[in-house]
Backbone as a chain_set.jsonl record, in Angstrom:
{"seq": "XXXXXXXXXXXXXXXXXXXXXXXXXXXXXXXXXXXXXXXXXXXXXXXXXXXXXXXXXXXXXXXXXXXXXXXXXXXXXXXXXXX", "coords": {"N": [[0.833, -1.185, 0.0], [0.508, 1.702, -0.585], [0.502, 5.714, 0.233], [-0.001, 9.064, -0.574], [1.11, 11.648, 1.156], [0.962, 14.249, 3.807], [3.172, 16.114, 5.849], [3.386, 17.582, 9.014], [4.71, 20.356, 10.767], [4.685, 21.624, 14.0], [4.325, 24.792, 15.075], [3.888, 25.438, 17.666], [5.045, 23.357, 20.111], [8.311, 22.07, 19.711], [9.888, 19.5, 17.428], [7.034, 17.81, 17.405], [4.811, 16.691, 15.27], [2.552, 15.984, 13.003], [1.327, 13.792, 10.127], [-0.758, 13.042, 7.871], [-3.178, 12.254, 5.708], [-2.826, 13.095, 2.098], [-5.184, 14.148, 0.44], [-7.182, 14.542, 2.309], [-5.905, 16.003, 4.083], [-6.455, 17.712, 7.175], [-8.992, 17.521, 7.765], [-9.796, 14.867, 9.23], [-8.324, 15.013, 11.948], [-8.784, 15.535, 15.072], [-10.593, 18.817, 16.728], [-9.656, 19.514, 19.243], [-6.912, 18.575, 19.374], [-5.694, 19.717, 17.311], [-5.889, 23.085, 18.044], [-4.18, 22.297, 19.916], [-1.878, 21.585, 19.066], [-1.16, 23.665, 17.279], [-0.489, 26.223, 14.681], [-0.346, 24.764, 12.151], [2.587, 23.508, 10.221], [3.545, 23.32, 7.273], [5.536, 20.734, 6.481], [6.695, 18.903, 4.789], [5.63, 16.503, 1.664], [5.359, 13.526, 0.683], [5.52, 10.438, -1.15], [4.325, 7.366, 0.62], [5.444, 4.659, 2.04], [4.94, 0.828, 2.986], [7.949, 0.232, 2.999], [9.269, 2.223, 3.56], [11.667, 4.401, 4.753], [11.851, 5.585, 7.969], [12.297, 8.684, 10.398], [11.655, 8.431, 12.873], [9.63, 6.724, 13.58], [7.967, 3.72, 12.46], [6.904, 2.836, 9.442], [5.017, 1.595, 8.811], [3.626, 1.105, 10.671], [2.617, 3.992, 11.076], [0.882, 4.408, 8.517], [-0.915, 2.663, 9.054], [-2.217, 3.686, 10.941], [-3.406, 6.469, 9.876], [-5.036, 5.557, 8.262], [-7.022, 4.545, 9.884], [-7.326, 6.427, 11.73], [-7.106, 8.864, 10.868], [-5.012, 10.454, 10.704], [-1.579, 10.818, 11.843], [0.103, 11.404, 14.945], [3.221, 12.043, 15.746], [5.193, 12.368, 18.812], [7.21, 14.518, 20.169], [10.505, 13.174, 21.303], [11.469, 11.727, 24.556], [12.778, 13.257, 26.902], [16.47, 13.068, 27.699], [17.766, 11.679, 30.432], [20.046, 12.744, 32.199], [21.455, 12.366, 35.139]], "CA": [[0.0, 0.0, 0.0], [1.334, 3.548, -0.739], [-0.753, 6.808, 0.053], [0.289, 10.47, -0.419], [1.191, 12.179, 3.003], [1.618, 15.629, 3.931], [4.091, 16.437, 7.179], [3.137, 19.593, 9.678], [4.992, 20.33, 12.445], [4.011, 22.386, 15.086], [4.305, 25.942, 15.585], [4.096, 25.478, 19.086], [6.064, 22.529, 20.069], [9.406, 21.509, 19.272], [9.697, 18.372, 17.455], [6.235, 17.424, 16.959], [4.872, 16.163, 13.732], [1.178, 15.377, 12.416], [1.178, 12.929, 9.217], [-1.98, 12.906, 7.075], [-3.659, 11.857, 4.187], [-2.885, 14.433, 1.006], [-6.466, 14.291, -0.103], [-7.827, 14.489, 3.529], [-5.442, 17.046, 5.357], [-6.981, 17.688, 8.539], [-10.099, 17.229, 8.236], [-10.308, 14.213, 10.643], [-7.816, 15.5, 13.12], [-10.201, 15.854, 16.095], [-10.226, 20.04, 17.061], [-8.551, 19.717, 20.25], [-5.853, 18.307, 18.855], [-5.701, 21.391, 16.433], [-5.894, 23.649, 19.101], [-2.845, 21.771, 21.347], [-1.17, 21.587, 18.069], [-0.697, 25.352, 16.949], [-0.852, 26.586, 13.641], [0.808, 23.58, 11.393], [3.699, 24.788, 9.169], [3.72, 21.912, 6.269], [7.236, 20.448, 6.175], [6.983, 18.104, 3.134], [5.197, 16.127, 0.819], [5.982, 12.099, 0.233], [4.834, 9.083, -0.415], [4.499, 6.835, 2.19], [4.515, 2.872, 1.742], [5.536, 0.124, 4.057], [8.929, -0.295, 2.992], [9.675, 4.084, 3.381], [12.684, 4.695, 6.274], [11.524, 7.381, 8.624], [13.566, 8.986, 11.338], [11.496, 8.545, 14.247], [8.422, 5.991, 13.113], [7.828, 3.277, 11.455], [6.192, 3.335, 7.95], [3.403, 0.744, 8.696], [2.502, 1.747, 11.836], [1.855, 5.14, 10.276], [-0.386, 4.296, 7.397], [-1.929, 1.835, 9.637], [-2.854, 5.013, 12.006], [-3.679, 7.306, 9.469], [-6.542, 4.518, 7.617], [-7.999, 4.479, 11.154], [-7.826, 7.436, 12.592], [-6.867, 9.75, 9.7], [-3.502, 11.141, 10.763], [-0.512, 10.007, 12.956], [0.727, 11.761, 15.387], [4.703, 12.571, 16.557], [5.651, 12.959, 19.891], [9.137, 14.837, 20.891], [11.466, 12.515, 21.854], [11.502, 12.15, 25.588], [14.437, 14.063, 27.289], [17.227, 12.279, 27.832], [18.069, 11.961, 31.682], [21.447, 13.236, 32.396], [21.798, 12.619, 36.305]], "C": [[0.876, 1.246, 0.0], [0.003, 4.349, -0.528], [0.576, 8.113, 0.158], [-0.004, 10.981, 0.541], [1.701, 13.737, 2.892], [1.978, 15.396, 5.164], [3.723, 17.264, 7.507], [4.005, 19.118, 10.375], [4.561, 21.724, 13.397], [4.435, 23.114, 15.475], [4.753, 25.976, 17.003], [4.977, 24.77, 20.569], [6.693, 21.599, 19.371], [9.403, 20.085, 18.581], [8.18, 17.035, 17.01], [5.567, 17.386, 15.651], [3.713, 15.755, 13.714], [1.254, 14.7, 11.147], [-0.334, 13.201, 8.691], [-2.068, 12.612, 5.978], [-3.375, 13.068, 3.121], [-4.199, 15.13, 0.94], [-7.282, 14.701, 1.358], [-7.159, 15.828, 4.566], [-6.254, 17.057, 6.928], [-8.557, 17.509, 8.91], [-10.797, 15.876, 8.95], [-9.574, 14.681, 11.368], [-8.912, 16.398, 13.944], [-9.627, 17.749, 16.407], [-9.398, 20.016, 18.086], [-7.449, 19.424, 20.019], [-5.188, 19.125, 18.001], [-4.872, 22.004, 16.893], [-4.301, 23.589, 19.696], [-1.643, 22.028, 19.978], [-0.138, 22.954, 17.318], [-1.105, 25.306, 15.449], [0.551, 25.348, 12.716], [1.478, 24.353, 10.386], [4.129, 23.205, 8.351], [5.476, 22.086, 5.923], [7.542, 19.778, 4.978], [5.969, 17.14, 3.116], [5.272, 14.52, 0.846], [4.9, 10.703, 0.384], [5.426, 8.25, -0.025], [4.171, 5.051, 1.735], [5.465, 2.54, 2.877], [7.092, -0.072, 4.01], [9.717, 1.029, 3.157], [10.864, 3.614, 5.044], [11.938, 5.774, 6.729], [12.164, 7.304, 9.875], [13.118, 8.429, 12.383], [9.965, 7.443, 14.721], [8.681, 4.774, 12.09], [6.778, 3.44, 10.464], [4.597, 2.434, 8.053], [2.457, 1.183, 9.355], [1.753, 3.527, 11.302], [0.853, 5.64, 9.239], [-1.502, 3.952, 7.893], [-3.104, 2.825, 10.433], [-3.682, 6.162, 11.103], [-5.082, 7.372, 8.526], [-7.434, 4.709, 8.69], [-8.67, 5.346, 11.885], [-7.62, 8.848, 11.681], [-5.778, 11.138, 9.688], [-2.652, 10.153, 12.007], [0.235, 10.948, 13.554], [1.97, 11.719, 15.893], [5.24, 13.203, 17.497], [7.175, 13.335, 19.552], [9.589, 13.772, 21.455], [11.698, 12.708, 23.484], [12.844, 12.351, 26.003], [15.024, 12.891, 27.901], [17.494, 12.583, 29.148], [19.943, 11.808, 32.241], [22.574, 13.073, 33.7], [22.673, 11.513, 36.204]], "O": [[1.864, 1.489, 0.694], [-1.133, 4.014, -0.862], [1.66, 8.081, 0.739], [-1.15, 10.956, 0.989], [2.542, 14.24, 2.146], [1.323, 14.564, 5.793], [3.506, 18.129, 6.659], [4.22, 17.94, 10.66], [4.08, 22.753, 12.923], [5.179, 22.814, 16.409], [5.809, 26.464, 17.407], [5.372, 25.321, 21.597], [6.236, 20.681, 18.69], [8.785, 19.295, 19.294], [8.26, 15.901, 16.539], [5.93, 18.282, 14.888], [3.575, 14.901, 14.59], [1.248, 15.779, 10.554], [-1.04, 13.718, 9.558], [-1.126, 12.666, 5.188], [-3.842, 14.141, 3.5], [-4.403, 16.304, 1.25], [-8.265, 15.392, 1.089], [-7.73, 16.419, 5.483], [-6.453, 16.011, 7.546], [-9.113, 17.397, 10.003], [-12.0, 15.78, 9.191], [-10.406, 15.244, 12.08], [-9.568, 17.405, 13.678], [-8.426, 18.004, 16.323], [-8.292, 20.522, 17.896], [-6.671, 20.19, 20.588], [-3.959, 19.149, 18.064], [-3.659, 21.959, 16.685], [-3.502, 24.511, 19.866], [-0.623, 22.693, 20.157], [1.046, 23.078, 17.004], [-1.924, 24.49, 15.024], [1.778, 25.265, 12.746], [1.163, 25.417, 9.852], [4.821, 22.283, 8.784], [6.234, 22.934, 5.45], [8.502, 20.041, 4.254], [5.386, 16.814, 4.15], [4.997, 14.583, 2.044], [4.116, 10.208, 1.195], [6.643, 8.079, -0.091], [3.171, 4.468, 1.318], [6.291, 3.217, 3.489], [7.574, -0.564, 5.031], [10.911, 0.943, 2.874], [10.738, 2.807, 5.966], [11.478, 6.694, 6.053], [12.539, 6.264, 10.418], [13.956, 7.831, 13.059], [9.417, 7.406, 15.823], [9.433, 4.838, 11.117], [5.814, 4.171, 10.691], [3.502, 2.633, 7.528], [1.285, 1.509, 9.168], [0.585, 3.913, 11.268], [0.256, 6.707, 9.098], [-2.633, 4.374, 7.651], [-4.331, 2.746, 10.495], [-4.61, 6.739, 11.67], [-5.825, 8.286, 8.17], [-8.597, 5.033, 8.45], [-9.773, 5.362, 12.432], [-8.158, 9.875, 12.094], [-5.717, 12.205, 9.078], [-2.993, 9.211, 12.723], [1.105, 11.462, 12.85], [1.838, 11.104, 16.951], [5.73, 14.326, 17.374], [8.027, 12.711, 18.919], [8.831, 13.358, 22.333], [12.115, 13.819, 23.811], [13.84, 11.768, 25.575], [14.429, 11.968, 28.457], [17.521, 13.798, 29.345], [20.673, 10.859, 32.527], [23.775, 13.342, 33.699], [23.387, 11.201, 37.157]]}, "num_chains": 1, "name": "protein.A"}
């Protein structure tokens, strides 16, 4: 399976990343999620199949999420503990 994906990341925090359908953009991303989100600033374009590298995700689980729920969200990386 391949689908056309657009990338945001988030105005507001660092690191975070929304995935979506091309054809669909945000219109399932629930509002609060919006909202928490900030104003998305589209990072790129690509399509997306199971066999794609991505930095911080895998490629299945991301399609898989995005059929279901109609985007995939990207947490920040939790801080590394230094003590």
């Amino acid at each position: 399976m391949s689908l056309s994906v657009k990338v945001y990341r988030s105005a507001v925090k660092q690191d975070m990343y929304i995935f979506v359908a091309e054809d669909e953009e945000f219109s399932r991303v629930p509002l609060e999620l919006q909202k928490r989100f900030g104003r998305p600033i589209e990072t790129m374009s690509i399509e997306l199949d199971g066999n794609r590298v991505l930095a911080r995700a895998d490629a299945v689980t991301v399609l898989e999420q995005i059929q279901r729920e109609g985007f995939y969200l990207q947490m920040p990386p939790a801080p590394e503990d230094w003590r």
